[in-house]
C-alpha positions as CSV (number, residue, x, y, z in Angstrom):
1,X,22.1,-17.9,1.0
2,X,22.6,-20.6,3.5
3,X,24.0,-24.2,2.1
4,X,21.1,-25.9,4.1
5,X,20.6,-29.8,5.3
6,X,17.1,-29.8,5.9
7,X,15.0,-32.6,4.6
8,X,13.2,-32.0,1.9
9,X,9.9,-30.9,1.8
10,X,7.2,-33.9,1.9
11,X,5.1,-32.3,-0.3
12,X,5.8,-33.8,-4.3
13,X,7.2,-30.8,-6.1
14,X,5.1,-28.4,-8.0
15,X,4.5,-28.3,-12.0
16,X,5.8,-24.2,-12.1
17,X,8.5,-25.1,-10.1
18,X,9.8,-27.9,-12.2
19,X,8.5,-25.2,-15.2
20,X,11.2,-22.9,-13.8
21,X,14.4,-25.2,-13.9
22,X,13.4,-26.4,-17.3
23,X,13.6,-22.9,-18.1
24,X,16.8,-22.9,-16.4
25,X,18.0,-25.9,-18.1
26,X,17.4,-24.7,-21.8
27,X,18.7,-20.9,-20.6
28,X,22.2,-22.0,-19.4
29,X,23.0,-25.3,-21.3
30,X,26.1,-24.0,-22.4
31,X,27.0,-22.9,-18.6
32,X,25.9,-26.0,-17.5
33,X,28.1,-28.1,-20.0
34,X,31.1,-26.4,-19.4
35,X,34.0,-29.0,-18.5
36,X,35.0,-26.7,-15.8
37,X,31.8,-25.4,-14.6
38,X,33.0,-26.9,-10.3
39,X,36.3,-25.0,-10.8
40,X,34.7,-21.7,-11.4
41,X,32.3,-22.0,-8.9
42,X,34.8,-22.5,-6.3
43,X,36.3,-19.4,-7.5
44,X,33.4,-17.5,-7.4
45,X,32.9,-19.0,-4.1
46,X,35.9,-18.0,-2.8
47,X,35.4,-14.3,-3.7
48,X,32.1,-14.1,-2.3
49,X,33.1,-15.4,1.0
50,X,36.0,-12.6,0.8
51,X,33.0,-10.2,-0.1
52,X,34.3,-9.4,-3.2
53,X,31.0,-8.6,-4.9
54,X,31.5,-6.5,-7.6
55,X,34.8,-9.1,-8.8
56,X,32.2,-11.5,-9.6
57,X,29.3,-9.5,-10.5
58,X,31.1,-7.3,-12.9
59,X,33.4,-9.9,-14.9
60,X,30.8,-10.9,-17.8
61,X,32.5,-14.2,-18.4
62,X,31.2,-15.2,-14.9
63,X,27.7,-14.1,-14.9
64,X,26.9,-17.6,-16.6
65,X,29.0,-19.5,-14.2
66,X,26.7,-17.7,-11.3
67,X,23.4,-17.8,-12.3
68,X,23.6,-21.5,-12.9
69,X,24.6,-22.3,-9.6
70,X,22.1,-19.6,-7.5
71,X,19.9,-18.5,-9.7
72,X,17.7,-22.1,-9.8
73,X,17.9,-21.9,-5.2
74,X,16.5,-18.5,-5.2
75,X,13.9,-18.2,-8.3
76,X,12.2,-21.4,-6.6
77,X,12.4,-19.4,-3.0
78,X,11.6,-16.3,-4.7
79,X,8.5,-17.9,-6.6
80,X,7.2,-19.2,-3.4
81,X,7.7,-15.7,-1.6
82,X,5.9,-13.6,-4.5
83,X,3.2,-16.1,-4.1
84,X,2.7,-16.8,-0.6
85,X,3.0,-12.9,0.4
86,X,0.0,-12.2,-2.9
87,X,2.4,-10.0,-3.9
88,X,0.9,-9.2,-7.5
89,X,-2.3,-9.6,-7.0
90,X,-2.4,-6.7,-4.0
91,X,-3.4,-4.3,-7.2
92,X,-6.8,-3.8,-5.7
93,X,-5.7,-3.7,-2.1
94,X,-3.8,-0.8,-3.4
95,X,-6.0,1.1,-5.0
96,X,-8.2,1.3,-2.3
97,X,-5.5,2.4,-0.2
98,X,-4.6,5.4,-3.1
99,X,-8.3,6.4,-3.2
100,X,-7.7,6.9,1.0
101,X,-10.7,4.2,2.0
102,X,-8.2,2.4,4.2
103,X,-8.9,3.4,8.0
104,X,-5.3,4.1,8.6
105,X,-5.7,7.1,6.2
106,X,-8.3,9.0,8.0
107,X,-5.1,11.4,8.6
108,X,-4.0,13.1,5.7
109,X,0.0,13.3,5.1
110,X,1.3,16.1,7.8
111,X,3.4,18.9,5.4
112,X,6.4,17.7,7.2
113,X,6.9,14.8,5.7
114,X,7.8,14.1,2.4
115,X,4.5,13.5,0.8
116,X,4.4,10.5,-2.4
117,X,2.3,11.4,-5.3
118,X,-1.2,9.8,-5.4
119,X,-2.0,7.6,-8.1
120,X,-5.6,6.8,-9.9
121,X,-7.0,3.3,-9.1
122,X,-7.8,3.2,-12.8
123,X,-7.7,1.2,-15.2
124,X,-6.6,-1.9,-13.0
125,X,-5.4,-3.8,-15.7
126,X,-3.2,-1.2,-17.1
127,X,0.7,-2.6,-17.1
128,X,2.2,-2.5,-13.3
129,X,5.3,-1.9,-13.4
130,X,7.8,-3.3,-11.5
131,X,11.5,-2.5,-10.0
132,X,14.1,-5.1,-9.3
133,X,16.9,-3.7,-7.5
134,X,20.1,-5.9,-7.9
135,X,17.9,-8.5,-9.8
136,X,19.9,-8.6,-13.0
137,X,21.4,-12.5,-12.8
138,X,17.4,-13.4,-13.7
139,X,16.2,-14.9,-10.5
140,X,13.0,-12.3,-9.9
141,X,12.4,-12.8,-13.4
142,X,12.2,-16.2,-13.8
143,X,10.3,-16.5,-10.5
144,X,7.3,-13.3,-11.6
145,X,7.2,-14.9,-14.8
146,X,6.5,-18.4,-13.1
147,X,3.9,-16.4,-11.4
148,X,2.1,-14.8,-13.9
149,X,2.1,-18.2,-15.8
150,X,0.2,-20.2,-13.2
151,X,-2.5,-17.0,-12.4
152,X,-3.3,-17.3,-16.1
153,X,-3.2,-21.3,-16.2
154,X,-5.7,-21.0,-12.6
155,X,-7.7,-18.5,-14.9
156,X,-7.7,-20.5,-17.9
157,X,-9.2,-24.0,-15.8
158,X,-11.5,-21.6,-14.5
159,X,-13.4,-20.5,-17.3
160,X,-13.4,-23.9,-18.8
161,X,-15.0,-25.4,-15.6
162,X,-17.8,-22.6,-16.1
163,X,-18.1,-23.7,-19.6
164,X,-18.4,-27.4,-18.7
165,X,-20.0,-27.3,-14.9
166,X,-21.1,-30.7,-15.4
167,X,-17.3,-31.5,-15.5
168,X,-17.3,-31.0,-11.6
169,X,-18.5,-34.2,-10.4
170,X,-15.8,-36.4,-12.0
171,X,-13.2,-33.7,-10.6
172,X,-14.6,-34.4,-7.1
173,X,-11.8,-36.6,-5.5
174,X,-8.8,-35.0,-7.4
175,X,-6.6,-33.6,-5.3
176,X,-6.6,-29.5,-4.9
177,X,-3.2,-27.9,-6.2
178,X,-0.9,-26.5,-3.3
179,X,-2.1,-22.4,-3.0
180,X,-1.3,-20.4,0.2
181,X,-3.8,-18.2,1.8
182,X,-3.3,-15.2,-0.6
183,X,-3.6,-16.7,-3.6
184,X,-6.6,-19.1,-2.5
185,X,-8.6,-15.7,-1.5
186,X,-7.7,-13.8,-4.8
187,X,-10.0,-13.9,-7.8
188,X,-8.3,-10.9,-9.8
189,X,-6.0,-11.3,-12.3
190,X,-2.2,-10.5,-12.9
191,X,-2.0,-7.2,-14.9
192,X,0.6,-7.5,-17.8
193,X,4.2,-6.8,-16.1
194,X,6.4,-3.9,-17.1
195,X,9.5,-5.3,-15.1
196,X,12.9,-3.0,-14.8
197,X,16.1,-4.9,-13.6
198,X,19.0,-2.9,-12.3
199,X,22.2,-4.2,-11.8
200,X,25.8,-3.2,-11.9
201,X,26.8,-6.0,-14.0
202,X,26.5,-6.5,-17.8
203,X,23.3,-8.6,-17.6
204,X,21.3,-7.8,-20.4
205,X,22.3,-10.5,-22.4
206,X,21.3,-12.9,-19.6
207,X,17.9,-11.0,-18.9
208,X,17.2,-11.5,-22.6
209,X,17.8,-15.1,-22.6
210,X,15.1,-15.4,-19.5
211,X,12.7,-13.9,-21.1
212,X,13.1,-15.3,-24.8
213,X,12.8,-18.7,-23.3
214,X,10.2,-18.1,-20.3
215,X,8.2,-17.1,-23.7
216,X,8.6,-20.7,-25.4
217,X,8.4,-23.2,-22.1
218,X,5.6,-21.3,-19.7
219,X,2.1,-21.8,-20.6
220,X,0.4,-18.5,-20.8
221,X,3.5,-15.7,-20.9
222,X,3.6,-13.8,-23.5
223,X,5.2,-10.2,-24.3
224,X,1.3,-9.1,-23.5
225,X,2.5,-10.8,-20.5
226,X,5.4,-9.2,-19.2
227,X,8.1,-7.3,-20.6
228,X,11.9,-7.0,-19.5
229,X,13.8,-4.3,-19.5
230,X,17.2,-4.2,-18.3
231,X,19.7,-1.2,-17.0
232,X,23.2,-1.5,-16.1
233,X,23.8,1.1,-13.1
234,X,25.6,1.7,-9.9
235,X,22.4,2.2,-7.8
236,X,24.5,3.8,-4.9
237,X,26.2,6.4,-7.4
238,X,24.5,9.6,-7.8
239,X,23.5,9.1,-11.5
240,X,21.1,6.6,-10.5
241,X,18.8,9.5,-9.0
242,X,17.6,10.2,-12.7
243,X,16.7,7.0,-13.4
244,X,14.5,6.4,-10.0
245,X,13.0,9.6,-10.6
246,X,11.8,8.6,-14.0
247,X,10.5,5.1,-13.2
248,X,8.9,6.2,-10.4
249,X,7.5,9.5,-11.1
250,X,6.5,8.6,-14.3
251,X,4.5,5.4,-13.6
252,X,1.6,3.6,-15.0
253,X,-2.0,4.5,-13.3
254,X,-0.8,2.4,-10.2
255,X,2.4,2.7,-8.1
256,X,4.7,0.7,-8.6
257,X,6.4,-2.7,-7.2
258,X,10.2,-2.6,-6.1
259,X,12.4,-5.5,-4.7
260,X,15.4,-5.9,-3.4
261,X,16.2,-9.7,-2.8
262,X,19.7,-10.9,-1.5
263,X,21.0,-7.6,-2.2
264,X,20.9,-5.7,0.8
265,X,23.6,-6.9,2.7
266,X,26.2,-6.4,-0.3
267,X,24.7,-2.3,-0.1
268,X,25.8,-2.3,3.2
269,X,29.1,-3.7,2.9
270,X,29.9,-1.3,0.0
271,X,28.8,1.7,2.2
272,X,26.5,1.9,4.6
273,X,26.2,5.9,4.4
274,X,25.3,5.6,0.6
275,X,23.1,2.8,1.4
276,X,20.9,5.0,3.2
277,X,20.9,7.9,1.1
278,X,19.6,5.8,-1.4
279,X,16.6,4.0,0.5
280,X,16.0,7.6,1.4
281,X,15.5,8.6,-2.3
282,X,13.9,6.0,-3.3
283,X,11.0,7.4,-0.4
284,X,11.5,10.7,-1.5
285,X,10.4,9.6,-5.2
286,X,8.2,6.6,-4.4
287,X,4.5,7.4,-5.2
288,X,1.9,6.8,-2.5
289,X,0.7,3.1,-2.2
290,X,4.2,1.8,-4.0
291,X,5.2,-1.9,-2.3
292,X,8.5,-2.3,-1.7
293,X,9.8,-6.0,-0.6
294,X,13.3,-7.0,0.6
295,X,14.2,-10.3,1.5
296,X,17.5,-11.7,2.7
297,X,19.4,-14.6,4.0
298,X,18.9,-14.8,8.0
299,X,22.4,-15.5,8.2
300,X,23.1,-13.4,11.7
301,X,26.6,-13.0,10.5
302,X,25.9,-11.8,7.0
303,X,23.2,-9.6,8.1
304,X,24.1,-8.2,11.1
305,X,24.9,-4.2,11.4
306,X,26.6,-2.3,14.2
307,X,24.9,0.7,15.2
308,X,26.0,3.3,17.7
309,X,28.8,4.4,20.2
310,X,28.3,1.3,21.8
311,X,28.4,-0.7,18.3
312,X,25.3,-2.6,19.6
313,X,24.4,-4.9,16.5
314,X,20.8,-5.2,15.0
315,X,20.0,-7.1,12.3
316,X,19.0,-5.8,8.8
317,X,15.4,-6.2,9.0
318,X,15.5,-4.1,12.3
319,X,17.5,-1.6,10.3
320,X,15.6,-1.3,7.5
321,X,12.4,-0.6,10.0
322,X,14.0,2.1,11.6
323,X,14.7,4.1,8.2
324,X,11.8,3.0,6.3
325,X,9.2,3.3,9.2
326,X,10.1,6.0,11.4
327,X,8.5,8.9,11.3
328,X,10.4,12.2,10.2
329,X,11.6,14.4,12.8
330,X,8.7,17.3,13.3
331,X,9.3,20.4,11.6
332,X,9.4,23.8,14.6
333,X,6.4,26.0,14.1
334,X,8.1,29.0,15.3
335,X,5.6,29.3,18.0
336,X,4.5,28.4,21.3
337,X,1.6,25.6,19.3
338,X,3.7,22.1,19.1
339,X,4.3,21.0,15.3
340,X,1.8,18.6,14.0
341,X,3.4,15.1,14.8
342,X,4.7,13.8,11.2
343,X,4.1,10.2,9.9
344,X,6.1,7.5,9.0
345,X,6.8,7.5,5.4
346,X,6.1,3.4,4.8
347,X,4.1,1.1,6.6
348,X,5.0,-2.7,7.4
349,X,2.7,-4.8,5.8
350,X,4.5,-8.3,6.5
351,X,7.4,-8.9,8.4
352,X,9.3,-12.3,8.4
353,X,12.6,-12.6,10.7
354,X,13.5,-16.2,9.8
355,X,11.8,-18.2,7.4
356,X,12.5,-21.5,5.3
357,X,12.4,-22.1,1.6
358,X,12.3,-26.1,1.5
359,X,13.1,-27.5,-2.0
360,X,10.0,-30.2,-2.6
361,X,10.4,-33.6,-3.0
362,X,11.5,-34.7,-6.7
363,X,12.7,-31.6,-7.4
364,X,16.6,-31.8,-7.4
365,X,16.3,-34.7,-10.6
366,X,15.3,-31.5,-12.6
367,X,18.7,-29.7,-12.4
368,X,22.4,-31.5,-12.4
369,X,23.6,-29.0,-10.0
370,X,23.0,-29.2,-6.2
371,X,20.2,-27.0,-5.1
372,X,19.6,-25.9,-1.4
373,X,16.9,-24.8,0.9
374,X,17.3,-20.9,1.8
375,X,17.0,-19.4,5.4
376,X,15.4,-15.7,4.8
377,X,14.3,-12.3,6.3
378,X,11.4,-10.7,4.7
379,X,10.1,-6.9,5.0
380,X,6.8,-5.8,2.6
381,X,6.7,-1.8,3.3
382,X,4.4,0.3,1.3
383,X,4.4,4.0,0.6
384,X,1.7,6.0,3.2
């Protein structure tokens, strides 16, 4: 995440944004409190910058420490994302894609590739389920349930404006809340949220905490609403192929959502060769019209991956393309007739190479620590 300058954004902050760091607040008092609370997040600092991951993410006494000081930066950016990209209200978007009325699925899946598993488009408002790879210090959590929270509240004003239409005239001059092109053309609503976080570090406790108090300070979440469930794992360690299989194989009526936020670049660091046997699994298993989202810092350093004899270096969006969206090589037909040209197995649905998360004006008196705007990537792929 990049320790950014920029001015604020103009705009006042948002009512589910200050929401989110009052969850925050009550969450991590005891963190937050702690006398030496700068000392230990130089330290943590320090072994970040060393990429030392798994030293921070797998000492429990830390995991406080951290998610008080970027947890609050990225739920706020992550919030915004989720929102701005419609990412749970694409439920009916998908299931017109799963019942194959898109155009781009006039062509049936060639036998060559690996084909994903179709899903009925109903009921819609059966529990999606949703996979957070690496999202155990809370942020996605905090951020979907921020989410969910302001759908309903949108849903709630609108059916008391249809039971009071008269209502409308006095509201004439008030000033429209902030939406972003997906949400302002939406009129579905948020199924309840069946959301898995997988992480290498003990975070289950922290998970917990989220959602207990996400439950007592945002209007409209319930555990109707969403429910957390939390799985300590090495995702890059060959017992982790059970455990996609079942969440993936064995999903609701409609595929399901995975992200991988800020996680990517510490995959590729541990081992780039495992990296991409897993995001070739996770195609392998993921059923047909499944969105997957990754997002990370735009730091060209941080993200940056040598590729080749001629270590020519392409950034991890531009990596991820070329695995997620190339097609398969075509299978030989053992004859003279060429092999039926094979598709790729995900399509790009939005692509961001550099994008700002601005923290809103009034919003750093909500939380004593220093916040900071975030510089990201973004890739939406989902399952042909």
């Amino acid at each position: 995440m990049i320790h950014a300058h920029l001015p604020m954004h103009k705009q006042p902050c948002l009512p589910n944004e200050v929401a989110i760091l009052d969850v925050l607040n009550s969450s991590l008092a005891q963190a937050l409190a702690d006398p030496n609370l700068a000392i230990k997040i130089q330290q943590i600092k320090a072994l970040l910058y060393e990429k030392r991951f798994l030293e921070v993410f797998e000492t429990e006494s830390w995991l406080d420490i951290y998610a008080a000081r970027w947890v609050p930066s990225r739920a706020l950016a992550f919030r915004e994302i989720f929102d701005s990209i419609g990412l749970l209200e694409r439920s009916e978007e998908v299931a017109e894609f799963t019942k194959g009325k898109g155009k781009e699925n006039a062509e049936s899946m060639p036998e060559t590739a690996v084909a994903g598993t179709s899903f009925s488009a109903e009921p819609l408002r059966s529990a999606q389920k949703v996979i957070c790879i690496g999202g155990g210090a809370g942020s996605e959590l905090v951020a979907l349930c921020a989410v969910v929270s302001q759908q309903l509240g949108s849903k709630t004003e609108q059916q008391e404006d249809s039971l009071h239409p008269d209502s409308e005239s006095e509201d004439v001059d008030k000033e429209e809340p902030e939406t972003t092109s997906a949400t302002a053309t939406t009129t579905s609503v948020i199924p309840p949220l069946d959301i898995h976080f997988l992480d290498i570090g003990p975070y289950g406790e922290l998970i917990n905490s989220f959602q207990e108090t996400c439950l007592s300070i945002l209007p409209g979440i319930s555990n109707n609403a969403t429910n957390a469930i939390f799985h300590q794992i090495d995702i890059l360690a060959p017992e982790c192929t059970t455990l996609f299989e079942n969440l993936l194989t064995r999903s609701s009526a409609q595929p399901p959502i995975i992200t991988l936020l800020f996680t990517m670049t510490e995959l590729f660091i541990q081992s780039r060769p495992r990296t991409i046997a897993f995001l070739r699994m996770l195609s392998r298993f993921a059923p047909r019209g499944t969105l997957f989202l990754v997002v990370d810092s735009a730091n060209e350093e941080a993200s940056a991956v040598t590729v080749g004899k001629e270590g020519r270096s392409w950034s991890l969006g531009m990596v991820m393309d070329g695995i997620l969206c190339t097609p398969p090589p075509a299978a030989t037909t053992g004859s003279e007739e060429p092999a039926p040209k094979a598709k790729a197995l995900w399509r790009k649905m939005e692509s961001e190479d550099s994008k700002w998360y601005r923290l809103r004006e009034g919003l750093q008196d909500h939380y004593p620590i220093k916040m900071e705007n975030t510089r990201y990537w973004l890739r939406l792929y989902r399952r042909n």
